[in-house]
N, C-alpha and C positions, 0 to 999 in steps of 0.2 A: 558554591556549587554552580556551576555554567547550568544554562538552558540547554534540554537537547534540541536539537533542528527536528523538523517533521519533513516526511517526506511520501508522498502521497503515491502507489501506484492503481494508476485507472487500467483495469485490465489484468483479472488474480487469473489466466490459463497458466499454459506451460512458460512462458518468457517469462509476463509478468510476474508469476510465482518466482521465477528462479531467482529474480530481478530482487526482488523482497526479500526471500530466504537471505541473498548475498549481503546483499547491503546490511539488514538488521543482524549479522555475523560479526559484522565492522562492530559494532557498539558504538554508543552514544548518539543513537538516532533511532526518530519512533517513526516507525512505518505502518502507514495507515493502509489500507486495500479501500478498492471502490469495483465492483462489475455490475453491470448488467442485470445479470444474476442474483438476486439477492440473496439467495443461498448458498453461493461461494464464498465472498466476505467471512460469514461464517463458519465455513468451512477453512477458510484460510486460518483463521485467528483461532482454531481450536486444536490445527496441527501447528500453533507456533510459528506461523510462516509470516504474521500480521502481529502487529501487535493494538492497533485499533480498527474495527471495521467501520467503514461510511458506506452511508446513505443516500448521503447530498451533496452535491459538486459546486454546492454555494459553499463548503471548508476550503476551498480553495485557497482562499482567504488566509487560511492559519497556515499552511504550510511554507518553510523553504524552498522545497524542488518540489516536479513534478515530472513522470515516468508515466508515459503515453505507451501500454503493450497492447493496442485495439488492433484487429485487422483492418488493411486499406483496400478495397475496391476499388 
């Protein structure tokens, strides 16, 4: 059995969400959230849209890809 790939998105709003939803639709990839917010993460991963929430941007580290859905000033 293959490894899945991680794939991290920083930014669970409206993109970032849809971003997550999409991709963890594909299968065979675990999608991690990461916001701001500490209480989106959670919210993410309890409607199914995450499949692990982070904390700390030192997982970096573990992931595959990364999905920047931040606002830019």
């Amino acid at each position: 059995m293959s490894k899945k790939n991680k794939v991290l998105v920083v930014g669970l709003g409206l993109i970032g969400a849809s971003f997550a939803k999409a991709i963890k639709q594909v299968g065979h990839v675990e999608v991690l959230g990461y916001d701001v917010d500490k209480q989106v993460p959670q919210e993410a991963l309890a409607l199914d849209v995450i499949d692990q929430a982070v904390s700390d941007l030192g997982r970096l580290v573990e992931v595959d890809a990364l999905i920047m859905a931040v606002p830019v000033m």
